[in-house]
N, C-alpha and C positions, 0 to 999 in steps of 0.2 A: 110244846111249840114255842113258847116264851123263852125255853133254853136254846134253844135251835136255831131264834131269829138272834139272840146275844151270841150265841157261835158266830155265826155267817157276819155279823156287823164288828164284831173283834178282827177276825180274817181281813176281812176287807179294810178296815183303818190301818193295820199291822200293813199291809202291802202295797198302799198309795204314800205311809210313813217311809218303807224302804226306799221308793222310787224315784221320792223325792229328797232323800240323802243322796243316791248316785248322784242325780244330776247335778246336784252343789258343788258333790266334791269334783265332778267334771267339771263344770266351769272354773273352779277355784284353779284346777291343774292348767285350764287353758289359758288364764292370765296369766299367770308367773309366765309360762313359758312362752307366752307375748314380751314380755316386762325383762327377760333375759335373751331374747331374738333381737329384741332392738337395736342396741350397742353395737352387734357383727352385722346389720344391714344399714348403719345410717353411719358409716364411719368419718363422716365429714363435720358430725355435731360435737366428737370428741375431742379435747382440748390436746391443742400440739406442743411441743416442746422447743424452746427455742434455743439456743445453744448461744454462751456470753462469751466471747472473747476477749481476752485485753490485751489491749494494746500491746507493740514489740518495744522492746527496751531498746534503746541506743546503744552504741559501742561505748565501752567502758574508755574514760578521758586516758590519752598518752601522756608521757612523762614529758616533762617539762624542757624546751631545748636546751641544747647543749650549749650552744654558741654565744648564750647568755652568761654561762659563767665562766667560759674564757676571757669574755669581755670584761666581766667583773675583777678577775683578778689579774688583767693586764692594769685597767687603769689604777688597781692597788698597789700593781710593784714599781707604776710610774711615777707613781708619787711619790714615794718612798725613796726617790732618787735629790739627791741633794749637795751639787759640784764634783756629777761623779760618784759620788760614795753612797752608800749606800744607808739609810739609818733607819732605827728600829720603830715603827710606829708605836703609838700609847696602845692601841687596842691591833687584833690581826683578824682579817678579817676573814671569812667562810670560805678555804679554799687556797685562801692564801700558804698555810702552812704547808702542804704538800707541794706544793710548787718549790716554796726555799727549797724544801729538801733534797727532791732534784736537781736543782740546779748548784746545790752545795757539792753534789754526789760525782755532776759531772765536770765539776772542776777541781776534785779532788785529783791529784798525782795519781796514774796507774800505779801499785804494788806488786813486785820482781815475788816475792813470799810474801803469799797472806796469811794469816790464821785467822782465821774467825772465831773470837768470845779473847783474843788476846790481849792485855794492855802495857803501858809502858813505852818506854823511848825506842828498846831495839823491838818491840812489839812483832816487826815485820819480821823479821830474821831469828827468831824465837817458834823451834819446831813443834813447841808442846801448848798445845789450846789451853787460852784461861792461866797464863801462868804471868807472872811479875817479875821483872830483870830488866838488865840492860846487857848482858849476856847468853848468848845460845846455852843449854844445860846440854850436856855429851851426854849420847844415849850408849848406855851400857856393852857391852859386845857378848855376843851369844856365848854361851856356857861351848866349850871343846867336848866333841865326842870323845864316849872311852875309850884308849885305846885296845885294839883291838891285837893276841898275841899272832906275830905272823905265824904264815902255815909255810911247812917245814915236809915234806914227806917222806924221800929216800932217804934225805942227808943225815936223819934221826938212826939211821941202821946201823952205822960206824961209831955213835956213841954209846949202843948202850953195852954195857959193863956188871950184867947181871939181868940172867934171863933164866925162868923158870920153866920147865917142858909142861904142857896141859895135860891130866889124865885123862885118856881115852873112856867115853861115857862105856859101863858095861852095855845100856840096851843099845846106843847106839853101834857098838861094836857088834852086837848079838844081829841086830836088823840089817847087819852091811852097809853104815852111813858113813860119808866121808864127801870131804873139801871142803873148800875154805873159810874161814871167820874173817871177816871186815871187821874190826873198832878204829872210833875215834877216840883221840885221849891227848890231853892239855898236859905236859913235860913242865914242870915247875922248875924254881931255879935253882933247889937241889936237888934236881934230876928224879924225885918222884913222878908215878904218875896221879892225876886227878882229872875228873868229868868225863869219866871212861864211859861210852856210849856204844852198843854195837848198833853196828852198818847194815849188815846183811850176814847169810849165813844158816844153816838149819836149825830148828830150834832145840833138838837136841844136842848141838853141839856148841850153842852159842856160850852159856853156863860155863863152863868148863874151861874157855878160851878167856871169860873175863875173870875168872877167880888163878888164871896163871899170867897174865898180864898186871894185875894189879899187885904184883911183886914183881915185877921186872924195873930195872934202876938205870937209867941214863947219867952221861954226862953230861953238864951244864951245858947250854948254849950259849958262846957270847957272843955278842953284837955291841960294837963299837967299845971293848974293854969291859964290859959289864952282863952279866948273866940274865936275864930273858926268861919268861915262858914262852915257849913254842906250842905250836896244833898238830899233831901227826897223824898220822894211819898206820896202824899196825894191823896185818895181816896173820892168821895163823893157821896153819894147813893141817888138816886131819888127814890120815891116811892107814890104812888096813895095812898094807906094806910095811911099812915102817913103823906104826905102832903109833 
């Protein structure tokens, strides 16, 4: 019975200890979350923010008038005046110098020919910049085109005085090719030809027309007592016909 009643008195300490841990820890939870409700229901105890402006600045100071230093340097270049003439003061003052020099500028003589970076006495009349004289330098006169040999085209047929017949190509002869070779060709002044070029004409038959022209021999051409290269055209006609 002595075990039984230390049972029952264990149990029951063990179970008025737990109930009274709950409640603690309830209270404990109900303050805090008193102590954090505060702040969102009493918003008017919370410190405000006040916001500092400064001041606006002024407008940044304007430049300084103008009409002060035209005055400045009227009454410096009136002083400066001395029976009429005009003479140099010991010091010049701020402003002054640009003024002489306009008014040097505009009583300078208009110039008929300027050059500018020129010097010297004929300076003005002197076409080349930056150069020293009292004489214009003559500007050189352009180089002459080469001449060119005139071009000649029929009147070349009556001179020439040795003509070689072109051999008929076989394939071309075999294919039935035939008509005419165009070359051009420069007649020298003994009557050779040179810068034999063909024109026009088939390609089979063009070969064969310039290896018989480039032995064909003219007579000179003269022009004013004296012998010439001339520019011609020679034609040369292929034909089945006649071979």
């Amino acid at each position: 019975m002595f075990a039984d009643s230390l049972l029952e008195n264990h149990w029951s300490n063990h179970g008025r200890r737990g109930w009274t841990t709950l409640a603690s820890f309830a209270l404990q939870s109900l303050g805090i979350a008193v102590v954090l409700m505060l702040p969102l229901l009493y918003t008017e105890g919370l410190p405000k923010l006040h916001l500092i402006l400064s001041a606006p600045l002024g407008p940044p100071p304007g430049p300084p008038p103008v009409t002060q230093r035209h005055g400045t340097t009227r009454s410096a270049t009136q002083s400066n005046m001395f029976r009429g003439l005009i003479v140099s003061p010991p010091t010049i003052p701020i402003g002054v110098a640009h003024d002489v020099d306009d008014a040097s500028a505009a009583e300078a003589p208009p110039c008929a020919i300027c050059v500018p970076g020129a010097t010297g006495t004929m300076a003005s009349a002197n076409p080349i910049p930056g150069s020293i004289g009292t004489a214009a330098v003559p500007i050189p006169a352009p180089p002459k085109p080469a001449a060119r040999p005139p071009r000649v085209s029929h009147m070349m047929e009556g001179n020439l005085i040795y003509r070689v017949q072109p051999i008929y190509p076989p394939l071309a002869r075999a294919a039935r090719i035939q008509g005419p070779v165009h070359l051009r060709a420069i007649i020298s002044r003994t009557g050779t030809i040179g810068n034999l070029q063909a024109l026009d004409g088939h390609p089979m038959l063009v070969g064969a027309a310039i290896d018989a022209v480039w032995q064909w021999r003219y007579r000179p051409y003269i022009l004013n007592d004296e012998a010439v290269e001339v520019e011609t055209q020679i034609t040369v006609n292929f034909s089945l016909s006649g071979g």
